[in-house]
Structures are given as C-alpha cells and as structure tokens.
C-alpha positions as CSV (number, residue, x, y, z in Angstrom):
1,X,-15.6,-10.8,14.5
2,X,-15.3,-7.5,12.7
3,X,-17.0,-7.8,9.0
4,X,-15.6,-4.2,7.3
5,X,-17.8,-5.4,4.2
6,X,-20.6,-3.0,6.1
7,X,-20.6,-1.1,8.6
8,X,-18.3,-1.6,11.4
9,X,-19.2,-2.0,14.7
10,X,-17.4,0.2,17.1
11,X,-14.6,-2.1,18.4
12,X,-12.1,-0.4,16.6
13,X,-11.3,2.9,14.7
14,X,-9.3,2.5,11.5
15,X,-7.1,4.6,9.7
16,X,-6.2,3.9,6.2
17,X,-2.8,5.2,5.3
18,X,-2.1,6.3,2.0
19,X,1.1,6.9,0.2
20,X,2.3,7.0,-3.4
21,X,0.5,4.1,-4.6
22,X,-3.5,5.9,-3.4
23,X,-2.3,9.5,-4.0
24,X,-1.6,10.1,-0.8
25,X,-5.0,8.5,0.2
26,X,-7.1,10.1,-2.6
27,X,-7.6,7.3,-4.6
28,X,-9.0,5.3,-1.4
29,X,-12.4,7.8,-1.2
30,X,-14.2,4.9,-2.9
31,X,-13.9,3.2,0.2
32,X,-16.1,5.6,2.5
33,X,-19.2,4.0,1.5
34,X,-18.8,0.6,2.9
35,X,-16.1,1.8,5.5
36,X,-18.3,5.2,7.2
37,X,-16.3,5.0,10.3
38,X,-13.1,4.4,8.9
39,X,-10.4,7.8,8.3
40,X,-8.3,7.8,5.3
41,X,-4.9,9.8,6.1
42,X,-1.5,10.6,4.3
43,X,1.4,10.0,6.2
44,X,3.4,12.5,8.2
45,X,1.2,15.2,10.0
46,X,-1.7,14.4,8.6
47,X,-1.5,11.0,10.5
48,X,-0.1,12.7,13.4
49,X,-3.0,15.7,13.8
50,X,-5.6,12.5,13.1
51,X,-4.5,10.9,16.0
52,X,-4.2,13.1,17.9
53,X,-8.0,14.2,17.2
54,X,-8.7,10.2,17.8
55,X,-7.2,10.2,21.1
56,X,-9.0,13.4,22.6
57,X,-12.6,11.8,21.7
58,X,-14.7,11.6,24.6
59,X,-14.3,8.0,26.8
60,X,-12.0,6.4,29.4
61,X,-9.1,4.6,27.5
62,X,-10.3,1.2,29.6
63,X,-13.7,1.3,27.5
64,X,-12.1,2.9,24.1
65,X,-11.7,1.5,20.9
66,X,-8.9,0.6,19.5
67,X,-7.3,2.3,16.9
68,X,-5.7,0.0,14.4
69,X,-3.8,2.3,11.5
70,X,-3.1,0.4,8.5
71,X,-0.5,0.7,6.1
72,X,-2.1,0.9,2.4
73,X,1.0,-0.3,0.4
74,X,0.8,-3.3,-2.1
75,X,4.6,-3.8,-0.9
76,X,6.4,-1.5,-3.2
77,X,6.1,1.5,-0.1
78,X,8.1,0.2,3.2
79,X,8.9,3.5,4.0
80,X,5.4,4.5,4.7
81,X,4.9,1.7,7.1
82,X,7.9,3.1,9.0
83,X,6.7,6.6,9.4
84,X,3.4,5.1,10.3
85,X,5.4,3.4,13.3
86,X,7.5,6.4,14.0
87,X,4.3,8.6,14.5
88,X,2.6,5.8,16.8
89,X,6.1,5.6,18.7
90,X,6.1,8.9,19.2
91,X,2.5,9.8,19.9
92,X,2.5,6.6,22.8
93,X,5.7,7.6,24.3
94,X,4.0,11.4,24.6
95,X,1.2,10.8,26.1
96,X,0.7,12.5,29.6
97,X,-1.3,11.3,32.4
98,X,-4.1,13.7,31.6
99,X,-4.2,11.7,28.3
100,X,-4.1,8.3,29.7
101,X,-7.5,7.6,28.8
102,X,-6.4,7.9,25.1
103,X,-7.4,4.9,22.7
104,X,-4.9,1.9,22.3
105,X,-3.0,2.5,19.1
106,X,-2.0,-0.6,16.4
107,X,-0.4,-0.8,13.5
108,X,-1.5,-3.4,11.5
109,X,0.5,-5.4,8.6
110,X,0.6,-3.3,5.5
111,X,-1.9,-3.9,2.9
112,X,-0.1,-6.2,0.8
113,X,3.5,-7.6,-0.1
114,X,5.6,-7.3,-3.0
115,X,4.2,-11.1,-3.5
116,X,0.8,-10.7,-3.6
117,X,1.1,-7.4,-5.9
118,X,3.0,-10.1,-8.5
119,X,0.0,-12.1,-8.0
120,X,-2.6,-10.0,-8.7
121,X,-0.8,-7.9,-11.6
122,X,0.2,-11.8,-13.3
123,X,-4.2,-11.8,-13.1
124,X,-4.7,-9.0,-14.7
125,X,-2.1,-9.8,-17.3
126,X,-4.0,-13.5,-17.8
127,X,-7.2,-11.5,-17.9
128,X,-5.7,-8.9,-21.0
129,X,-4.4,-11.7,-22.9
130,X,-8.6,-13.8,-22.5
131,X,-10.3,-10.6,-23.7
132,X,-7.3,-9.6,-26.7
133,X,-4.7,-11.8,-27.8
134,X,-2.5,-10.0,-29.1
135,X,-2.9,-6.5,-26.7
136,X,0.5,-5.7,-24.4
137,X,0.1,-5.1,-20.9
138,X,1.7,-1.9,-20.0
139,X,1.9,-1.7,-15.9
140,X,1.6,2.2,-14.6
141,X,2.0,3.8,-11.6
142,X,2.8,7.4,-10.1
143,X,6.7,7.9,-10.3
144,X,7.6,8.0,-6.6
145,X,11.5,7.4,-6.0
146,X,13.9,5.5,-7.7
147,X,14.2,2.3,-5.3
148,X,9.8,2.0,-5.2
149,X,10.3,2.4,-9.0
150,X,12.8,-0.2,-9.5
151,X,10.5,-2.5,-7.2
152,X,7.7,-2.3,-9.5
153,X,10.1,-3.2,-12.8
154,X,11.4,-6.0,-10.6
155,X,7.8,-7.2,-10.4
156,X,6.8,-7.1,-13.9
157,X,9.8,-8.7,-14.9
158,X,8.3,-11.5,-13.0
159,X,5.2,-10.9,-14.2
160,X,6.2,-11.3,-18.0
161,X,8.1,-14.5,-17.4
162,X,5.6,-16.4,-15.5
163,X,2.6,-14.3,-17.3
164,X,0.2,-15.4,-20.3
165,X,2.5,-14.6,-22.9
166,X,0.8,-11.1,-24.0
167,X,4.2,-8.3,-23.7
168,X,4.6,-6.9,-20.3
169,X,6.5,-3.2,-19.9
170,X,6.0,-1.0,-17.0
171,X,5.9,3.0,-16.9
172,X,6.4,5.0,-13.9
173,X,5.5,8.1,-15.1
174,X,5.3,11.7,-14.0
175,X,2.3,13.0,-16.3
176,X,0.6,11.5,-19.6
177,X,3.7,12.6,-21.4
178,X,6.2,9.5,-19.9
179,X,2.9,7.4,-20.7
180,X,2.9,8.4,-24.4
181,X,6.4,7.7,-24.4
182,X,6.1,4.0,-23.2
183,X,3.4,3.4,-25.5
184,X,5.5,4.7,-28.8
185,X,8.0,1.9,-27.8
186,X,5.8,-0.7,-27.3
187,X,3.9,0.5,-30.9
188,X,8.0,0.2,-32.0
189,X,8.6,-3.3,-30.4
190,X,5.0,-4.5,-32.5
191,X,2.2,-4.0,-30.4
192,X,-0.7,-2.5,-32.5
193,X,-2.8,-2.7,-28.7
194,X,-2.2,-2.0,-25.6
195,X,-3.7,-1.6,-21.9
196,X,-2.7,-0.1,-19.0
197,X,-3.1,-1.5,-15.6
198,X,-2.7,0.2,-12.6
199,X,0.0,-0.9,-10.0
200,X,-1.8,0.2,-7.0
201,X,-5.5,1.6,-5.8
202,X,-6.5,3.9,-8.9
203,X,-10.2,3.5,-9.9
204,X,-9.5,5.9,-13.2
205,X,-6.8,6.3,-15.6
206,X,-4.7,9.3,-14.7
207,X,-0.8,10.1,-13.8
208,X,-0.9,12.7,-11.0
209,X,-4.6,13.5,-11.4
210,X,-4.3,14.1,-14.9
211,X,-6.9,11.8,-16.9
212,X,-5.0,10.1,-19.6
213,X,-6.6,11.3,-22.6
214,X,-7.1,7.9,-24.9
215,X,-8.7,8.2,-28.3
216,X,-6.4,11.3,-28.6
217,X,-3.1,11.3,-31.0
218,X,-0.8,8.7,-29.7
219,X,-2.9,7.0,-27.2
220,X,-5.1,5.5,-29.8
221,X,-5.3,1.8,-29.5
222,X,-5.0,2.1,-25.8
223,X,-7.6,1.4,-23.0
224,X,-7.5,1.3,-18.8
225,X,-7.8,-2.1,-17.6
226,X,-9.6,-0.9,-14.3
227,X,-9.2,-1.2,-10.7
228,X,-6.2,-4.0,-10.3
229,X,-8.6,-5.3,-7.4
230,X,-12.3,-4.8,-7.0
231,X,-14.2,-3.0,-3.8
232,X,-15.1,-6.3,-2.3
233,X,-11.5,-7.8,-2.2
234,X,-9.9,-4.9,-1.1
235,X,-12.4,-4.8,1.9
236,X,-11.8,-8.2,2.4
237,X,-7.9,-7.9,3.0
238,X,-8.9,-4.7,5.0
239,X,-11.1,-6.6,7.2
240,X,-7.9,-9.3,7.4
241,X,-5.5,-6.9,8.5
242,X,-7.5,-5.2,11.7
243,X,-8.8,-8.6,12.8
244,X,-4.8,-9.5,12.9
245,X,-4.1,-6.3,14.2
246,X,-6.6,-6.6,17.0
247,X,-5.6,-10.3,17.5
248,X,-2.1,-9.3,18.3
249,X,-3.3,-6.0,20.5
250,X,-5.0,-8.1,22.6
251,X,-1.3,-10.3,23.6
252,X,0.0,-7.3,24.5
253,X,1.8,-7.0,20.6
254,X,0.7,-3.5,19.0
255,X,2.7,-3.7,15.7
256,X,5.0,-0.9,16.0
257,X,8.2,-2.1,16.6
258,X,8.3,-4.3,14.1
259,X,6.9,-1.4,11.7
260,X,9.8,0.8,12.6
261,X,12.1,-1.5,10.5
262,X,10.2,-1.8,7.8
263,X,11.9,-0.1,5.6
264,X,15.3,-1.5,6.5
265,X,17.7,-2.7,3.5
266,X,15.3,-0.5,1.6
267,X,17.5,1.7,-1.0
268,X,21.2,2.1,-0.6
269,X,23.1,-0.6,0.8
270,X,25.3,0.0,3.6
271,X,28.6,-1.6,5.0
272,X,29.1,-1.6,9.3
273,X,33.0,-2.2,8.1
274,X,34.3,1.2,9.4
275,X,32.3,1.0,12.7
276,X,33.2,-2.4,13.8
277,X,37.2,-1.7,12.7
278,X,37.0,1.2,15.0
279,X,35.3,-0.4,18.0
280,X,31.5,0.8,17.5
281,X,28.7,-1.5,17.4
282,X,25.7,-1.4,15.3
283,X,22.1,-3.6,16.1
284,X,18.9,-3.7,14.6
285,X,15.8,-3.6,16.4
286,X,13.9,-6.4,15.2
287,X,10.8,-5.8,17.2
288,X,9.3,-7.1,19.9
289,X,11.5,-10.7,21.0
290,X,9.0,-13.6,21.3
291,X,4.8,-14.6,20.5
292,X,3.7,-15.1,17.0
293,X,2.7,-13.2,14.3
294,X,0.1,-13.4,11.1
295,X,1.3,-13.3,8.0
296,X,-0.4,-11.4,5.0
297,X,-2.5,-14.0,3.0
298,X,-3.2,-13.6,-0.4
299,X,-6.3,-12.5,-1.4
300,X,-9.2,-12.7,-4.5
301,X,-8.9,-10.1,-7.2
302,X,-12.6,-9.7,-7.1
C-alpha cells in the first residue's frame, strides 16, 4: 500500500497536473515537502517534455515504476483531464522499440468532482457562519472560461440553498479589481463582513498572483478564509487516486480512454441532426468496454 502522507516508496512516479484552479501547478508547491518524489506539471508541453524525461530514466520497462499522472481538478476543469489523456495517447502510441523499456503510463481519476467541491465549499460556508454570524461568504477563483465559470456559480448556488444560512456570492475575477467589485455589492445587498474562500488549491489570497490587499480602501471588513482543504486531506485523496490508478493498471485498465472524453458535453451543446439526415454517423468513445472502475470518494476537509 502506497502511504503519500511521507515519502513514497518507489512503486510509482506521480505527476500532479495543474490547471486553472493551482495556477497552472503553482499553487501545488506546498506539496513537495511531503510528496519529494512527486513532479508537479501544467498541461500541454510541459506534461509532454515531463514525460518524456520520465520515460528515458535509466531501467528496463519490466522493472520500472509506473507513472500514474493525476488530474488536479476539483471538477470544474474536464478539459484538463482530456489533454492529460490526449498527451498519454499520444506519447504510448509513439513509442519506438528502442523505447520499449519506457515506464507504464496511468491516468488516474481527477482530483475531485463537481460534488465533492459542493461538499467541501458548503464546509467552509458552515465554518464562516460558527466563527461570525453575520459575515457573507464570497467564493473566488481565477477567471478561466466562461463554461468553468458558470460551473463554479452553479455550485454555489447549491451551496447557498443547502448552506448555513450566512449569504453566498461567488467572483471569478481577473485581478483584485473584479474582487472589489463583488464585495461593493455584497456591502450594497447588507453585508457589513465578508470572507473569501478559495474555490480550488490557493494557500494565499491572491487573483493571478496578485495579493489581495485587505485592510486597504474597499476591502476593509474582509478576510481569506484559508486553504478550502488542509495539507493532510489533500494528501489523502492523492494517495486515493494512485492506489485506484495503480489498481486498475494492474487489470490491464490505464485510464486513458476513458480520460479522452472527459470533457465531453462540456460547453456548447451540439445537435448530430444534419449528419444523420445526410447518411453520416457519429459515436462516442466511451472507453475501454468491460471491468470495473473506482469511483472518487469524498474526502475530510482537514
């Protein structure tokens, strides 16, 4: 059994993808204590040239670790699971036989879900409303694209109805400025009070790397909630993740099919109408046809 609350031991090699919701990765660093052998990677070719450097280690691929890439996404990012599947698709259907002794590769689940972010943010909310009453929960986040946006206000609507009763409003921001402007309408709507929780991996309050200045003008009566999830339960659902991911390796199931439709139904719908009036077909790949799979279980905030 792998334990990533310390060092690992060398059954597998993990890659922590970051997208919008770590800054690309950045806001992952506090991880490299506890994870030494672990990379942290954006997406793209920066998980491509990783790889690739993983793969021409010294070792026969019989006695290699695995590597087991993992999609760090509370949900709101599908996309970056698929890109993390097309770059494993592509760098296993590359290979040469001079690089046949390259490491298996796995993708594991992602992270979290959209479900387990509405769990966790509905905790923090509950945990505002113990320490101040009367404070208004304003949920932030990097703004990223309009359909991971509109996720994230989808989620704290649910978050406000089945919350502790505190206000709940949600900012996707591109610097301090769009915060400032969600906190004047929440100062507008009543609330004298308000704190920000983040909607993904940030340790600090900032939008884009800028440090949200409060004290300062209008972001008086404002304060940072913290880390949504603390170091120990993110390394727990870490650890969850590559032992499912290695599970599944090991019957023959490496997770990346199934991560190349991840993003499907993701943004803009779209009607097969004119193909299948005109004769064409459209499928889907679903994935791999037949075993089992592990689903995501929630996990402690702390």
């Amino acid at each position: 059994m792998i334990d990533l609350t310390r060092p690992a031991e060398p059954r597998a090699t993990v890659v922590l993808v970051g997208g919008h919701e770590s800054g690309n990765g950045t806001d992952l660093s506090f991880l490299t204590g506890a994870l030494p052998d672990a990379r942290i990677s954006a997406a793209g070719r920066p998980l491509h040239n990783m790889l690739t450097q993983l793969s021409g280690g010294p070792g026969s691929g019989a006695g290699r670790a695995p590597v087991v890439v993992l999609p760090m996404t509370f949900g709101r990012n599908p996309t970056l699971v698929a890109d993390a599947a097309k770059t494993l698709r592509w760098l296993s259907a590359g290979a040469t036989s001079r690089e046949a002794a390259a490491p298996p590769l796995a993708l594991a689940d992602p992270f979290g879900t959209g479900d387990h972010l509405t769990a966790w943010l509905r905790a923090a909310a509950a945990t505002v409303h113990r320490r101040a009453p009367r404070a208004a929960v304003l949920i932030t986040a990097d703004a990223a694209n309009p359909f991971d946006d509109a996720e994230l206000y989808r989620i704290a609507h649910l978050v406000r109805t089945h919350g502790a009763g505190n206000p709940v409003e949600t900012a996707t921001v591109e610097d301090t400025g769009g915060l400032l402007a969600a906190l004047r309408r929440l100062r507008l709507l009543g609330s004298t009070e308000t704190v920000l929780v983040p909607a993904g991996f940030r340790r600090t309050a900032s939008v884009h790397g800028e440090a949200v200045p409060f004290g300062e003008d209008g972001f008086a009566g404002a304060g940072f909630y913290g880390p949504l999830l603390g170091e120990q339960a993110v390394l727990r659902v870490i650890g969850e993740r590559v032992r499912d991911a290695l599970h599944n390796l090991g019957h023959g199931r490496t997770g990346i099919e199934a991560g190349l439709t991840a993003d499907h139904g993701h943004g803009y719908a779209h009607s097969h109408a004119f193909e299948e009036s005109n004769g064409a077909s459209h499928t889907h790949s679903h994935g791999a046809a037949g075993g089992h799979t592990h689903h995501p279980t929630p996990i402690g905030t702390s």
